[in-house]
N, C-alpha and C positions, 0 to 999 in steps of 0.2 A: 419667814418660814412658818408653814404651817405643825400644828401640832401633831397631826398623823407621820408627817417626815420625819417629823423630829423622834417621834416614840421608834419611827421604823430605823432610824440608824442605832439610836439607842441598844435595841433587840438585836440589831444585828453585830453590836459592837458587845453584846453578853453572851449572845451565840458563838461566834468567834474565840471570847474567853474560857467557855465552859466545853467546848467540842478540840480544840486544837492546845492554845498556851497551859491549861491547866493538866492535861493528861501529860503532856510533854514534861512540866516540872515533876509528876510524879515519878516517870518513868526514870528521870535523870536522882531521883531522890532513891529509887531504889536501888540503879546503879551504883553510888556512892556507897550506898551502906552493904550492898555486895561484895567490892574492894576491900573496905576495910575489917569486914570478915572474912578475907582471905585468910587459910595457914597453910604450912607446908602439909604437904599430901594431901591436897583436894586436888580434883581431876578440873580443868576449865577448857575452856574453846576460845578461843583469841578470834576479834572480829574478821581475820584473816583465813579463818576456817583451821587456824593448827589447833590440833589435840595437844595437852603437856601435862604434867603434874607438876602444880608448886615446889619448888626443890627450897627458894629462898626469899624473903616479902621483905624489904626494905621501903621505904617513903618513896623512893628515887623509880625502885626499877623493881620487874621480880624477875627469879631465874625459874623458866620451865625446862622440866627435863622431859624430851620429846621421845628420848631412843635411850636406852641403857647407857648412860654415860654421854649422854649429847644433849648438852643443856643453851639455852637458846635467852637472851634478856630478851625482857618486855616492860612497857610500859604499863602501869594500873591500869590505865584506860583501856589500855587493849580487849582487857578482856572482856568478853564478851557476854559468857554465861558460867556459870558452873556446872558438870557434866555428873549427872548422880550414876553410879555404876546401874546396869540392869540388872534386874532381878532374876532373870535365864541365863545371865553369862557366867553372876555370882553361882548360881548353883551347879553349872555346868562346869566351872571348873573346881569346884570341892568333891563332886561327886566322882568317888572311882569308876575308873573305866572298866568294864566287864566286857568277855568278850563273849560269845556265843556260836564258836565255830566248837564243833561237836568233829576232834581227831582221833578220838580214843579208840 
């Protein structure tokens, strides 16, 4: 075997490393540290596309509560993302409603 084969699987066996395996353990690395910064009342997205809020975080399972009173188990892994509130929906619902119809 020559030595330009040899360097070219080399390269291709570092490329391989550094474009695919290596991004993929990061991504599973921030996963984990995601989970275990789960608490009760953060808002998530389950890779199933359900919306919940943390109700209960045990090792085993967590319970989301999807509807007032309609709590749903899950596994850590599930989840997907954590859902940060918007910043128009927060202010839209602090802000009094006023009306502007002029009956007087």
């Amino acid at each position: 075997m020559d030595p330009m084969s040899l360097l070219l699987i080399v390269a291709a066996g570092a490329a391989f490393y550094f474009l695919i395996i290596r991004p993929g353990k990061q991504r599973q690395k921030q996963q984990q540290e995601m989970i275990r910064a789960l608490q009760p009342g953060a808002e998530v997205m389950t890779t199933a596309g359900i919306f919940g809020t943390v109700a209960v975080v045990t090792d085993e399972e967590l319970s989301l509560e999807v509807a007032p009173g309609m709590f749903i188990r899950v596994l850590p892994a599930a989840v997907a993302r954590v859902v940060e509130p918007a910043a128009s929906t927060v202010e839209e619902e602090s802000a009094p409603e006023t009306g502007t119809s002029e009956e007087n």
